[in-house]
C-alpha positions in Angstrom: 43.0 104.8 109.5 42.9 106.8 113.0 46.4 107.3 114.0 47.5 109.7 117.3 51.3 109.0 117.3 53.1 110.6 120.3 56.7 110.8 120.9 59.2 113.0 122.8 59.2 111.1 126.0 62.5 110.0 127.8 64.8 110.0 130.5 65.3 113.7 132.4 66.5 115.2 135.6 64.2 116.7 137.9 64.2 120.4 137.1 64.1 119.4 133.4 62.0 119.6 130.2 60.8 117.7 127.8 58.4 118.4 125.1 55.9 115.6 123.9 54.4 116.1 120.3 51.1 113.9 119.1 50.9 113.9 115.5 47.0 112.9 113.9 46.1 111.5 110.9 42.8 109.7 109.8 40.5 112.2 110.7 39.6 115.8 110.8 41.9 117.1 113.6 40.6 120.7 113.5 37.0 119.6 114.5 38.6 117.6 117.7 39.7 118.7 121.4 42.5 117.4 122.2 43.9 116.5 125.8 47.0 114.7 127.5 46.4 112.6 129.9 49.1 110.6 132.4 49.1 107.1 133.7 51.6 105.9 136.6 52.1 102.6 137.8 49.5 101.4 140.2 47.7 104.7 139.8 44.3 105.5 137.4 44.9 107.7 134.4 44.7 111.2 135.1 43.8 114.3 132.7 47.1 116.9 133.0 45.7 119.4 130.2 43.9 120.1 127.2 43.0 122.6 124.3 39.9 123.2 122.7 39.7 122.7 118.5 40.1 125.8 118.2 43.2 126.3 120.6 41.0 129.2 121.7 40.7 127.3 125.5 43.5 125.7 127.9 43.3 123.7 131.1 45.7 122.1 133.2 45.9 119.7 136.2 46.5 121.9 139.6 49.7 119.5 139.7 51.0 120.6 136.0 49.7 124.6 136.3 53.1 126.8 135.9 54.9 124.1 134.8 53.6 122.4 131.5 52.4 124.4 128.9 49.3 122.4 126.2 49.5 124.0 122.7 48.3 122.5 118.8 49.1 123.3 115.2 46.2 122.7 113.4 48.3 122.7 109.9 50.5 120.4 111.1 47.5 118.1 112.3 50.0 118.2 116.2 49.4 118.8 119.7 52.6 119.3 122.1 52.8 119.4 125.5 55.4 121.3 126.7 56.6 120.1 130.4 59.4 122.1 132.1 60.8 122.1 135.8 59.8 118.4 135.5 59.6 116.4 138.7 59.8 112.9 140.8 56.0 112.9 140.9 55.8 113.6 137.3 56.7 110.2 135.6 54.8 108.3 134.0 53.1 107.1 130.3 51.6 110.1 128.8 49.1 110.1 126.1 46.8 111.9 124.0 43.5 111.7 123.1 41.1 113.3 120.7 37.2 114.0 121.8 35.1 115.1 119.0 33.9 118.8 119.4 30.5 118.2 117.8 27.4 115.9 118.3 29.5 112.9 118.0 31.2 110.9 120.7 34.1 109.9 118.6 37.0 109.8 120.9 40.7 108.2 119.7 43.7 107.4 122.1 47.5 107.2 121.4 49.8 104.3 122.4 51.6 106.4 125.3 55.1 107.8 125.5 56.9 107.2 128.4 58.4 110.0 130.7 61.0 109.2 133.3 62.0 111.5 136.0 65.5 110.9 137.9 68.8 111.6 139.0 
């Protein structure tokens, strides 16, 4: 069974960090991109980075650049996403999501973790 589990989400200040992990399991993580995206209330869902399988490749949203920081463990079958000097624009669910890097179009979503930016 397909599982992306994120956590790590919560309640911060603006200026603050948190870091989200997305742990895999039910397939072959190594052979996958994998990418965060962000959803805001009463806004689409926007990419804010991703990694290549091979970690070898990074890209951020112009929005995130400086500020978050993509990496993966491919032992530990995880991506993080490391967000510091968080701010009020920044909230919102977060989620991952794993795109196959071969000829397939297998493609697997997390449930979200919430992020919450205030004072």
């Amino acid at each position: 069974q397909v599982q992306l589990v994120e956590s790590g989400g919560g309640l911060v200040q603006p200026g603050g960090s948190l870091r989200l992990s997305c742990a895999a399991s039910g397939f072959t993580f190594h052979y996958y991109h994998m990418k965060w995206y962000r959803q805001a209330p009463g806004k689409e869902r926007e990419l804010v980075a991703g990694v290549t399988s091979d970690g070898g490749r990074k890209n951020y949203a112009e929005s995130v650049k400086g500020r978050f920081s993509i990496s993966r463990d491919n032992r530990r079958k995880t991506v993080y996403l490391q967000m510091n000097s968080l701010k009020v624009e920044d909230p919102a669910v977060y989620y991952c999501k794993a795109e196959a890097a071969g000829a397939n179009n297998n493609e697997y979503w997390g449930q979200g973790t919430q992020v919450t930016v205030s004072s």
